[in-house]
Structure formats: structure tokens, C-alpha cells
C-alpha positions in Angstrom: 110.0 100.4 136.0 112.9 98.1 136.7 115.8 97.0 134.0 113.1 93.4 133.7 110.4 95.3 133.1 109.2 97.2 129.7 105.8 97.9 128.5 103.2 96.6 125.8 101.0 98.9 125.3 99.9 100.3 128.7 100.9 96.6 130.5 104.2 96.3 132.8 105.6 93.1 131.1 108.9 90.9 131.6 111.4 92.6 129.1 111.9 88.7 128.0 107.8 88.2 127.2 107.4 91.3 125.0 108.9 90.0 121.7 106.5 86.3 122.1 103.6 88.9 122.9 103.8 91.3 119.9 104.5 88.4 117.6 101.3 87.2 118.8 99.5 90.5 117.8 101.6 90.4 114.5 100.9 86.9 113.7 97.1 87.6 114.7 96.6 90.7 112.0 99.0 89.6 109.2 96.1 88.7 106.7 94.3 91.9 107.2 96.9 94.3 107.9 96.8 95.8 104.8 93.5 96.0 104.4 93.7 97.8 107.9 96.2 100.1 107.1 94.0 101.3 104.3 91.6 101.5 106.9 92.3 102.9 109.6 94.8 106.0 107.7 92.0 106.0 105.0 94.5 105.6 102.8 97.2 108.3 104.1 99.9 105.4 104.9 100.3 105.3 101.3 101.7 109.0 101.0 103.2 109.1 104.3 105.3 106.2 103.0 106.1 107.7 99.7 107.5 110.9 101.9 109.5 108.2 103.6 111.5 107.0 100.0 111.7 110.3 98.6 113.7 111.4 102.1 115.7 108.1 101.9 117.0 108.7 98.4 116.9 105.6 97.1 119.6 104.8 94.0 119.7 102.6 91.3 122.1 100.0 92.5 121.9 99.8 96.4 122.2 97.4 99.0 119.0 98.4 101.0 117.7 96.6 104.1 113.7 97.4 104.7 113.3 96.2 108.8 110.2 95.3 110.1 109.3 95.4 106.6 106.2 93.1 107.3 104.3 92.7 103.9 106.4 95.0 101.7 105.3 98.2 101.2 108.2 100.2 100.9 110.5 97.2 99.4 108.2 97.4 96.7 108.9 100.6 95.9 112.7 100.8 96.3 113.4 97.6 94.5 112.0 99.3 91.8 114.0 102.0 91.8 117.4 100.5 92.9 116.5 98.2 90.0 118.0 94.7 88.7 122.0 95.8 90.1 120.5 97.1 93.2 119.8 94.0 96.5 116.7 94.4 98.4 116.6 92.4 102.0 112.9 92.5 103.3 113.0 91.5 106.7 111.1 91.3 109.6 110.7 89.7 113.0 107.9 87.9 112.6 107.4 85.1 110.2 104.1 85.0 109.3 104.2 89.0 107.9 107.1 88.0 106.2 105.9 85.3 104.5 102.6 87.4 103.5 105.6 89.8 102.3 107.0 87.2 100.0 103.8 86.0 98.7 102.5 89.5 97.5 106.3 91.1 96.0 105.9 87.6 94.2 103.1 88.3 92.5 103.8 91.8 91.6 106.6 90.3 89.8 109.0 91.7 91.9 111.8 88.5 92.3 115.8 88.8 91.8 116.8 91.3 93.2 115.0 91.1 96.8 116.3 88.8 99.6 114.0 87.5 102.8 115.2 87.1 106.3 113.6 86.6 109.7 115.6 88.9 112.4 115.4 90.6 115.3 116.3 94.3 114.6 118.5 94.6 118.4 120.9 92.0 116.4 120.9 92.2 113.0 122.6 88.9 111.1 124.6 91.5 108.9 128.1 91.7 108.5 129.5 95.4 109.3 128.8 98.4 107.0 126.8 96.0 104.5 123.9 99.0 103.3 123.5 101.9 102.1 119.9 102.6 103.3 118.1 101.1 106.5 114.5 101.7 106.3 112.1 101.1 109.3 108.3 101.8 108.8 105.9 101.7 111.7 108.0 99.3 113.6 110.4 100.6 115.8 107.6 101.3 119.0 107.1 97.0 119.0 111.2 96.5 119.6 111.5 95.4 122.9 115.1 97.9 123.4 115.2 100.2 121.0 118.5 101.8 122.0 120.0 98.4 120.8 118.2 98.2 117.9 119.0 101.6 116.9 123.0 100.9 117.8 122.2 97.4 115.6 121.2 99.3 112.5 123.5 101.7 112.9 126.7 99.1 112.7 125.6 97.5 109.4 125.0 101.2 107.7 127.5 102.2 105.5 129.8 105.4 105.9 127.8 107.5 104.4 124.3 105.7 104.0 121.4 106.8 106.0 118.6 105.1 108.3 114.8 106.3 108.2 112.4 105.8 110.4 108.9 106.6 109.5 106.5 106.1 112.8 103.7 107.3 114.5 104.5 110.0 116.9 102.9 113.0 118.9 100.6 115.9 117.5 101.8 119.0 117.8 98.5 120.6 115.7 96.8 122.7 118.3 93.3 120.4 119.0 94.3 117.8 117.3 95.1 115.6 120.3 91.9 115.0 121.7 90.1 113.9 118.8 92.9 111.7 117.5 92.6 109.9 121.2 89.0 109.6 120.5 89.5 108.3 117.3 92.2 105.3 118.3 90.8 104.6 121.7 87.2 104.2 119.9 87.0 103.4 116.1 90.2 101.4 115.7 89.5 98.7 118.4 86.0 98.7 116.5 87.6 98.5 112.9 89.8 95.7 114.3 87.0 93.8 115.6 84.8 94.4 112.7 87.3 93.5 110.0 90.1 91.1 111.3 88.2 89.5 114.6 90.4 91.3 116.4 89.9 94.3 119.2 92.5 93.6 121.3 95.2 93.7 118.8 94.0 97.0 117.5 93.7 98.5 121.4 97.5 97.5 122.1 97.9 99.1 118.7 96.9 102.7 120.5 98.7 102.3 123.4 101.6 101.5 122.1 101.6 104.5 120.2 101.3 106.5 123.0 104.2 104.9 124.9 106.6 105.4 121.8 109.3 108.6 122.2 108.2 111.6 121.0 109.9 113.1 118.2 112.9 115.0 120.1 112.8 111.9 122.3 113.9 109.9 119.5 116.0 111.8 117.7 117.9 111.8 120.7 117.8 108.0 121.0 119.1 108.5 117.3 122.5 110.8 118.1 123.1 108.3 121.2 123.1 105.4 118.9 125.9 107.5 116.3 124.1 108.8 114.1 124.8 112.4 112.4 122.4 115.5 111.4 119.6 113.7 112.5 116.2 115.1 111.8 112.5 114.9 111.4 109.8 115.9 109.3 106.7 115.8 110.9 103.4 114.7 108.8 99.9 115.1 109.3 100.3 117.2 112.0 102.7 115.3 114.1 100.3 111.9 114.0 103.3 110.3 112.4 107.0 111.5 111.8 109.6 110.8 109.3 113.3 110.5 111.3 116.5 110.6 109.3 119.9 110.1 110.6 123.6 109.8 108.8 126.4 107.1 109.2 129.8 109.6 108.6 
């Protein structure tokens, strides 16, 4: 693959098309994506986020930046803990998950202390060392270069403040492989068709879980990008993994 080309999914695309194409599949789900989530984790995305804030540490009174935050799941959560002192910025890349975002924080009641803004994770619109926690759920594998984004999120971190990255990433649970394949390659383009009119979506979904680092891989990616005592924590049996990393 040559320094123009990346991949979507299992595609050899233009590095410059890849952004327009996943906003595409983004734009596409955004109405059912939580209903899909439920879904297609039968309801495991709820706890596998929950891990995510507990290992974040959230405080009452942070400046916390939830990327690729699409409709809110985590801010949710944090902004209630950081509280009415604390700043919430839910942002994401593409607009139409970000304006699902605002709608359904709004009508949780969850206004004042939470912030909006449409950005591209490889150059964040943040001033230097502006947070104290960067969160990134399930998004990471659609950035286009994720060494940048990683180097990106790592310039407006605090000293001291953390990034973690909850994504899905490679079993290590002897067996498990095969029938997880079956599973993603099979019921998930189904569940997609079935419930939000879209297969294709759902298929690029799979694949580009495949093509995402493996957990070593990224924590890697992580250290190059300068972080500190990165780790990971896998869950599920290594279907998705928790990544934490330190700004010193």
C-alpha cells in the first residue's frame, strides 16, 4: 500500500476519499445506531463503556473532551460526574451523529456544562494542554491516520491527564475467533439490513474491525505518539479492549 492509499474496510481507497466515505456510513446509521449497538452487543456496549469511565477516572470539575463521541454515551455519563464546575466537549467528525448527540443529552436534561464541536480528531481545534481526560469510544479504526490523531490528542492533554480508548480489537479466548467471524460476517450485515436499511454499512462495520491494530499494535501507536504507562485491559475475551495512556 502506498503513502495515497489506506483502507475502508477491506477496499484500497485514496487516503483523501476515506473521511467523505465513512461519513457516508456514519451519516447513513446515525438514527439507528443506538438501537444497533443495543443490538448487535446485546447490550454488552453498555458495561464495556462503563469499564471505560471507571478506568478514566473521571472528577468532579474537569475539562473532558469525549472524540468521536457520536450520540453521547459516555458524555452522558461523565458530565454527570464532573458535574456543574466540570466542561464537557462532545465532539465528533460527523455532523449528523453529533447533532443526534445534542438532541438526546438535551432531553436527558443534561445542558450547561457540555460544549458541541464538529472536528477531525488528526487536528483537534484545541489550544495546547486544554483537558484533563480524552475519551475515544469505538472510533479510532474510522480515522483516516491514526498516528496523527493519536499525536493530536496527545498535544491538547494535560500534564498529567490521561487518554482512553475503548475499541474493538482481537480475541485472544481460545475458539472464540471463528464464531465471532461467523457472527459479524453473517448476523450483523443482516441486523443492519433488517433494522436500519442498511447491509453495507454494517459489512464495512466488520472489516474494519478486522483491519484495526491489535492490542500490542496500538499500544505501540500509543508510546510513539508520547504517551506514558500505556496499557490495556482486554474485555470480553479480547472482542473489544480498553487502552490507557498518560501525558507526564
Amino acid at each position: 500500500m502506498s503513502d495515497d492509499t489506506t483502507h475502508f474496510g477491506y477496499k484500497t481507497v485514496n487516503r483523501d476519499e476515506k473521511a467523505g466515505m465513512v461519513g457516508q456510513v456514519f451519516t447513513s446509521v446515525a438514527d439507528r445506531y443506538d438501537l444497533m449497538n443495543d443490538l448487535m452487543s446485546f447490550g454488552i456496549h453498555r458495561l464495556w463503556k462503563r469499564q471505560a469511565i471507571d478506568l478514566a477516572g473521571v472528577r468532579p470539575g474537569q475539562r473532558i473532551l469525549d472524540l468521536a463521541g457520536g450520540t453521547g454515551d459516555l458524555t452522558a455519563r461523565m458530565a454527570r460526574i464532573a458535574g456543574p464546575t466540570g466542561k464537557l466537549v462532545l465532539s465528533d467528525i460527523n455532523g449528523a451523529m453529533l447533532e443526534n448527540g445534542r438532541k438526546r443529552l438535551t432531553d436527558e436534561g443534561l445542558v450547561g456544562n457540555i460544549e458541541y464541536v464538529q472536528a477531525n480528531a488528526e487536528c483537534l481545534p484545541f489550544e495546547d494542554s486544554h483537558f484533563d481526560l480524552v475519551t475515544m469510544a469505538f472510533g479510532l479504526r474510522n480515522v483516516t491516520d491514526q498516528p496523527a490523531a493519536l499525536r493530536s490528542i496527545q498535544r491538547v492533554i494535560k500534564p498529567g491527564g490521561r487518554l482512553v480508548v475503548l475499541e474493538f480489537s482481537k480475541p485472544v479466548l481460545p475458539g472464540l475467533k471463528p464464531l465471532y467471524d461467523l457472527y459479524s460476517f453473517s448476523a450483523l450485515p443482516l441486523m443492519g439490513k433488517l433494522v436500519a436499511n442498511d447491509a453495507d454499512s454494517y459489512r464495512y462495520l466488520a472489516e474494519s474491525i478486522r483491519m484495526h491494530p491489535d492490542q500490542e499494535t496500538l499500544k505501540g501507536l500509543m508510546q510513539e505518539a508520547g504517551f506514558d504507562r500505556c496499557e490495556y485491559f482486554n474485555l470480553s475475551g479480547g472482542i473489544v479492549a480498553i487502552h490507557r495512556g498518560f501525558k507526564f
